[in-house]
C-alpha positions in Angstrom: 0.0 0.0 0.0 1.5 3.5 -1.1 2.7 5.8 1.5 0.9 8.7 1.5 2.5 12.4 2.4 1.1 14.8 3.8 2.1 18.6 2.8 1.9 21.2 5.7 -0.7 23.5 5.9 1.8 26.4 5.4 3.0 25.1 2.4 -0.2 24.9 0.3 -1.4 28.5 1.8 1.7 29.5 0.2 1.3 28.2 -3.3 -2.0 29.4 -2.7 -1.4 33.4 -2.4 1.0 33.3 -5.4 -1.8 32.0 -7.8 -3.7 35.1 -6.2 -0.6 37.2 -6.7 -0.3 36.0 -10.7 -3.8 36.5 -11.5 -4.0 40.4 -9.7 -1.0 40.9 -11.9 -2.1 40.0 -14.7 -5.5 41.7 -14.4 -3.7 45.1 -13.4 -1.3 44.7 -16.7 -4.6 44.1 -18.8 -6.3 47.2 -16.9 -3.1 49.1 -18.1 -3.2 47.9 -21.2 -6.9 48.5 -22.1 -6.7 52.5 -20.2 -3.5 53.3 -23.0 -5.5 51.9 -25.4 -9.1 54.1 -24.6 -6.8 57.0 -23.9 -5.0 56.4 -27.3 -8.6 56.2 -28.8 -9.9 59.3 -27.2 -6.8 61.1 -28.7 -7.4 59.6 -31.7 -10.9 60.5 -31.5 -10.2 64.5 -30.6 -7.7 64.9 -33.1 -10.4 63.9 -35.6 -12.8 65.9 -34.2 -10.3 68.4 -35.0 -9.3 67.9 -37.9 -13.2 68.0 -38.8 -13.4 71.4 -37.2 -10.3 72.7 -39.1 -11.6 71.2 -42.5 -15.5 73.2 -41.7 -13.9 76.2 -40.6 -11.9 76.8 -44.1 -14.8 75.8 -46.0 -16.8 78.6 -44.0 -13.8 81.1 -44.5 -13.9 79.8 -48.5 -17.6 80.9 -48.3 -16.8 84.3 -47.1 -14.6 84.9 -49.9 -17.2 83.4 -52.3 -19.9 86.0 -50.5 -17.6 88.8 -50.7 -16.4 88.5 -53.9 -20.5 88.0 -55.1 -20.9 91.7 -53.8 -18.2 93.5 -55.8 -19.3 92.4 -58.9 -22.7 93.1 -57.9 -22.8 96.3 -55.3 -26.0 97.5 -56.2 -27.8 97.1 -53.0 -24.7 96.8 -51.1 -24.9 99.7 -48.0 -21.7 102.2 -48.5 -20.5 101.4 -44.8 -19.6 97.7 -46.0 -16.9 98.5 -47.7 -15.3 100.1 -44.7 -16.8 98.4 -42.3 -17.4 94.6 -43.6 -19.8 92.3 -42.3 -20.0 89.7 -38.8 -21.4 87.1 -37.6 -22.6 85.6 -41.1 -24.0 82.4 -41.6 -24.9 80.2 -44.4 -26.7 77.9 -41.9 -29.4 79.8 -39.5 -29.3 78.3 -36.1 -26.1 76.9 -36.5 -23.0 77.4 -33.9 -21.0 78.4 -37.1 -20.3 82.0 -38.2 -17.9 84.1 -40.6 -16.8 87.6 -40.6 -15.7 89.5 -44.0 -13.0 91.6 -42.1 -11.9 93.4 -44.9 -12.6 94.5 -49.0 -10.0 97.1 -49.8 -7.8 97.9 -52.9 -4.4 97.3 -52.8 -1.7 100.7 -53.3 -0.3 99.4 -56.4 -2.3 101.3 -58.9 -4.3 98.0 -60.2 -8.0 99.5 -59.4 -9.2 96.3 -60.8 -7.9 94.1 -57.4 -9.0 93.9 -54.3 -7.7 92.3 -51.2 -10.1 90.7 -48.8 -10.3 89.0 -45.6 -12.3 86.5 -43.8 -12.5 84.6 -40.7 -14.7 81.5 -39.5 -14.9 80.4 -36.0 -17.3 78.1 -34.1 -19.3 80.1 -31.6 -19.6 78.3 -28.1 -22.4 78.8 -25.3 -20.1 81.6 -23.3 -19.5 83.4 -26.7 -16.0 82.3 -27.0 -15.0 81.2 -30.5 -12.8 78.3 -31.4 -11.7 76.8 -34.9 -10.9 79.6 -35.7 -9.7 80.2 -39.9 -8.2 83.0 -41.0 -8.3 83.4 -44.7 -7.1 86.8 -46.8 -7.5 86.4 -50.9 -6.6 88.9 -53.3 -9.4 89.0 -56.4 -9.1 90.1 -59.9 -12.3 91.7 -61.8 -12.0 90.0 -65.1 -13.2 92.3 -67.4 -13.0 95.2 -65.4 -14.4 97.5 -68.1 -12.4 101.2 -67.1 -12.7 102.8 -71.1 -15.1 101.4 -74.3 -14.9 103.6 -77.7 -17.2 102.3 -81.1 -14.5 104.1 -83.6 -11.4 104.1 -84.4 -9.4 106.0 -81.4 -5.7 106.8 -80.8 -5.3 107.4 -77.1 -2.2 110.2 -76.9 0.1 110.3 -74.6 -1.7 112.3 -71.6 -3.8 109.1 -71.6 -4.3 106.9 -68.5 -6.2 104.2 -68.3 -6.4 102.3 -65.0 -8.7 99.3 -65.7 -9.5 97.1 -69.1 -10.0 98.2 -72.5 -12.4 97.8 -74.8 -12.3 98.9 -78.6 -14.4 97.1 -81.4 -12.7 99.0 -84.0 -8.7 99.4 -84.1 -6.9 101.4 -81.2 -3.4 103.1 -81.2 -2.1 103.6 -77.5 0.6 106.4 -77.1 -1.0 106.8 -73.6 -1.0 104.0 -70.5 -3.0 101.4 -70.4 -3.4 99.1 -66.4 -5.2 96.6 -67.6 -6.3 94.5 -70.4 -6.8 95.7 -74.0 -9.9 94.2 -76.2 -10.1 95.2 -79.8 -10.3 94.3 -83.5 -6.6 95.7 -84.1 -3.8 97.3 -82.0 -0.4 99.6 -82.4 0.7 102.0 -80.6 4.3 103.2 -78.6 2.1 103.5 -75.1 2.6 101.5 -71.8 0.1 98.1 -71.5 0.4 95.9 -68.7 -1.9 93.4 -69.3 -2.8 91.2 -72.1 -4.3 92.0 -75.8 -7.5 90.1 -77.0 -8.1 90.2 -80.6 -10.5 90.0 -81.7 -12.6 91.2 -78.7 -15.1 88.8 -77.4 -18.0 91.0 -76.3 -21.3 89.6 -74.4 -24.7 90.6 -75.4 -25.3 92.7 -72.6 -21.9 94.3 -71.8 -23.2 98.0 -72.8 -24.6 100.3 -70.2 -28.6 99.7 -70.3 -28.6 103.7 -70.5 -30.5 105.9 -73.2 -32.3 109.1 -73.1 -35.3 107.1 -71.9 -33.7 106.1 -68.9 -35.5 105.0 -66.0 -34.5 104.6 -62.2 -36.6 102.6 -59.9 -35.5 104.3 -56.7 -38.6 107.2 -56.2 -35.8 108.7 -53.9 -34.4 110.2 -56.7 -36.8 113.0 -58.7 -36.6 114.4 -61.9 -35.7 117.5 -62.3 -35.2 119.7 -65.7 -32.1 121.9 -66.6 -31.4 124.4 -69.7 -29.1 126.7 -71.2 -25.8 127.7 -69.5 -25.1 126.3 -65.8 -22.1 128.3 -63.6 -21.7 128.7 -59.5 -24.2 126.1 -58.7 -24.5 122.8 -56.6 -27.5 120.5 -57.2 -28.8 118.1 -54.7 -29.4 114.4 -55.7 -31.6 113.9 -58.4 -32.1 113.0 -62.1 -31.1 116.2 -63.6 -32.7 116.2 -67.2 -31.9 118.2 -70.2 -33.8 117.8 -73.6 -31.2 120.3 -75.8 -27.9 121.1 -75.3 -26.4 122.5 -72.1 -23.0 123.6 -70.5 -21.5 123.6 -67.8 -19.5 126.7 -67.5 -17.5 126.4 -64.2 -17.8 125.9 -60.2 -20.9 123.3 -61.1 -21.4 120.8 -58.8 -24.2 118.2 -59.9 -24.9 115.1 -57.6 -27.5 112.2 -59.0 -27.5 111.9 -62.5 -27.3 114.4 -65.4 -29.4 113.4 -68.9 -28.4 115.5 -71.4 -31.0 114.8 -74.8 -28.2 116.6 -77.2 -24.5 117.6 -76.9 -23.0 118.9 -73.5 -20.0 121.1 -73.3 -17.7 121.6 -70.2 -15.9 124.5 -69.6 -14.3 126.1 -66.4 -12.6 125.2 -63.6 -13.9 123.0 -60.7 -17.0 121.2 -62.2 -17.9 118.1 -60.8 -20.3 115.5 -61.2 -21.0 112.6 -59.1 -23.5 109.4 -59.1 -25.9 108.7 -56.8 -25.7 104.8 -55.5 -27.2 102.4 -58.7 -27.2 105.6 -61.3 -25.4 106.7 -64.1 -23.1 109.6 -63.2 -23.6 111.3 -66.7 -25.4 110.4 -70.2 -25.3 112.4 -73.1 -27.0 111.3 -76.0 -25.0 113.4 -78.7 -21.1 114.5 -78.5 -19.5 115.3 -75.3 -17.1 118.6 -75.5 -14.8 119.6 -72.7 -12.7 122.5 -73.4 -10.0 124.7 -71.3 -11.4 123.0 -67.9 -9.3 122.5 -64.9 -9.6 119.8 -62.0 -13.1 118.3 -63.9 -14.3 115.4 -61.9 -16.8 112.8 -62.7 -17.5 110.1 -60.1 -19.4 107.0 -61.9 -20.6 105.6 -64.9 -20.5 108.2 -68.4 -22.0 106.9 -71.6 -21.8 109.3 -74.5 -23.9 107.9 -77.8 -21.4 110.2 -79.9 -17.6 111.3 -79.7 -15.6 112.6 -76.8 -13.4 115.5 -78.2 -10.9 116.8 -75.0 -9.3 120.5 -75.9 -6.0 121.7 -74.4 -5.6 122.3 -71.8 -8.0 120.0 -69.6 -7.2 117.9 -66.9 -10.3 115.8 -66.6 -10.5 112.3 -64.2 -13.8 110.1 -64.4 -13.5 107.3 -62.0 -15.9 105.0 -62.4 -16.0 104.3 -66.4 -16.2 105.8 -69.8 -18.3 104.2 -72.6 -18.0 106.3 -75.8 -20.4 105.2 -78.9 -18.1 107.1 -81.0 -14.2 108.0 -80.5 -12.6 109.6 -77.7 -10.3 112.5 -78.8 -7.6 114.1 -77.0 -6.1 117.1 -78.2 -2.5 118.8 -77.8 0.0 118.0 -74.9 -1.4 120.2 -72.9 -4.3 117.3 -72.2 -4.7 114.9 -69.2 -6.8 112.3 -68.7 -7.5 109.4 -66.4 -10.0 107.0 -66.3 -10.3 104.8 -62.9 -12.5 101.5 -63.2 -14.8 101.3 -60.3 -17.8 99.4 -60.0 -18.2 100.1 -56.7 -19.2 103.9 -58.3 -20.3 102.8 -62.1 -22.8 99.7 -61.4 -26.1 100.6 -62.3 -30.1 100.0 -62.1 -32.1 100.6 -65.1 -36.0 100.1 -65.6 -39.5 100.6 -64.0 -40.1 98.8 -60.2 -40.6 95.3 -61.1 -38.8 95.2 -64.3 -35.0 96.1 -63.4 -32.1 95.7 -64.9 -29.1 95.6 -63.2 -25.6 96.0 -64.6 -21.8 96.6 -63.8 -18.7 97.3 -65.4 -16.9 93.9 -64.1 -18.6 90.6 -66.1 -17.0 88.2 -63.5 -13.6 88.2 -61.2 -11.2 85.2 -60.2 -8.9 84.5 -57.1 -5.4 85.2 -57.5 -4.2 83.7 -54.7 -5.8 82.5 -51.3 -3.6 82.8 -47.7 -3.6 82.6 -44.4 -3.2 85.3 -42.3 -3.1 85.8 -38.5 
């Protein structure tokens, strides 16, 4: 018969405890192991959550430059103090915790009035009002055609000439002047500056003239007609839709604020006449030939459309910033001439036609990103 042993009781208590010991180990390194792995998730899971946020942000910033760049080309019932001002707290989703800011629409100091730089930032709104996510973006847009001079005939711009905007000529042109900006037309010679490209022939959409004629219409009844004759001098006329059926001039120290209509030729003469627009009209329209002779400091602020010529005597020194559409051809005569035309659509885009039938235009057909940035 085998022996049989017999362990102490100390013993197996002992063998006991290290089984206990083994197993607490292990369930302590399996606790370790599964917290590094949720905390390595959660990271995981933030960072993506991130990421997200970052991703939404620039798409929001993206749309501010989209809605910015939407009211340059079309600033017709755009208030004035946006474009020194800007806009907050926009939002392409109401409700939403998600907002943009169009910080800034200016144009640049280099003498391209066809540019502007702009500036947006997106953010993520929290309960307390503090933002988070935020994206900065700046852009700098290009109005492409930004229509500063058109002339129907030929037209040789001399050299007292300066043209800060785009071009258009559908006959031939000859630049002795300075052209910023784009050049459209059938043919093209000339010893002048041109900085941007030449486009021959020029492509011109159906509706890229001025809806203005002597029947001219604003919808806005904030601005009345009113009727002028004869010889003008030492005047200043409130905002209106200043209306002449025969031929007028302006014979010095005229100051005319709305629109002026002229049915027939205009002449300008004098020193210190000035005309400026009114927001969405014309600044001038004269149905026959335009004549400005021996003026000084002359200063049209908006849109001109003359259905004849533009004949310029020396000396003048004559600036319309906004735009010059000339049915006929624009002539400037003797060195003693200047002339400089500015594209702005901020001053030259339009609204023709009776309330419910309108017709809104601008001197810029469409505009493109030249570059998109960060900026903090």
């Amino acid at each position: 018969m085998p022996e049989i042993i017999h362990l102490p009781s100390s013993r197996i208590h002992r063998r006991g405890g290290v089984a206990l010991l083994m197993v607490l180990l292990i369930v302590v390194a399996i606790t370790i192991l599964a917290t590094g792995f949720l905390a390595g998730t959660d990271a995981e899971l933030a960072c993506g959550a991130n990421t997200l946020l970052r991703v939404q942000m620039d798409q929001l910033a993206q749309s501010g430059l989209e809605h910015a760049r939407g009211l340059i080309l079309h600033p017709q019932e755009v208030p004035a103090s946006f474009w020194t001002n800007g806009a907050t707290a926009q939002q392409l989703v109401a409700g939403s915790q998600d907002y943009y800011d169009i910080a800034k629409i200016e144009q640049p100091d280099s003498g391209d009035y066809c540019t502007y730089d702009i500036q947006c930032e997106a953010y993520r709104k929290l309960a307390g009002g503090e933002k988070t996510g935020r994206s900065r973006l700046a852009a700098t847009l290009r109005l492409d055609p930004c229509v500063a001079l058109a002339v129907g005939a030929n037209t040789t711009l001399w050299s007292g000439v300066k043209v800060y905007g785009d071009v258009y000529a559908w006959n031939g042109l000859t630049n002795n002047g300075a052209i910023y900006g784009d050049v459209f037309a059938a043919s093209f010679a000339g010893t002048g500056a041109k900085t941007g490209q030449l486009i021959s022939p020029p492509t011109l959409p159906a509706d890229w003239w001025p809806p203005v004629t002597s029947a001219y219409v604003n919808p806005d009844p904030d601005y009345a007609n009113r009727t002028v004759s004869g010889t003008l001098s030492n005047a200043t006329w409130q905002p209106a839709i200043w209306r002449s059926d025969d031929s007028l001039v302006l014979a010095g120290n005229v100051t005319m604020q709305g629109m002026l209509l002229v049915v027939g030729d205009l002449t300008i003469r004098g020193n210190a006449n000035t005309i400026r627009a009114a927001q969405n009209l014309p600044a001038l329209y004269v149905s026959g030939k335009l004549e400005i002779e021996d003026v000084s400091d002359l200063r049209i602020d908006g849109l001109v459309v003359v259905g004849g010529d533009v004949h310029i005597s020396s000396p003048a020194s004559v600036t319309i910033a906004g735009g010059l559409f000339v049915g006929g051809a624009l002539n400037l005569e003797g060195p003693g001439s200047a002339l400089t035309i500015i594209a702005d659509p901020m001053r030259a885009a339009i609204v023709a036609g009776t309330t419910g039938s309108q017709t809104a235009w601008s001197p810029a057909a469409g505009g493109f990103f030249k570059s998109i940035r960060r900026w903090e």
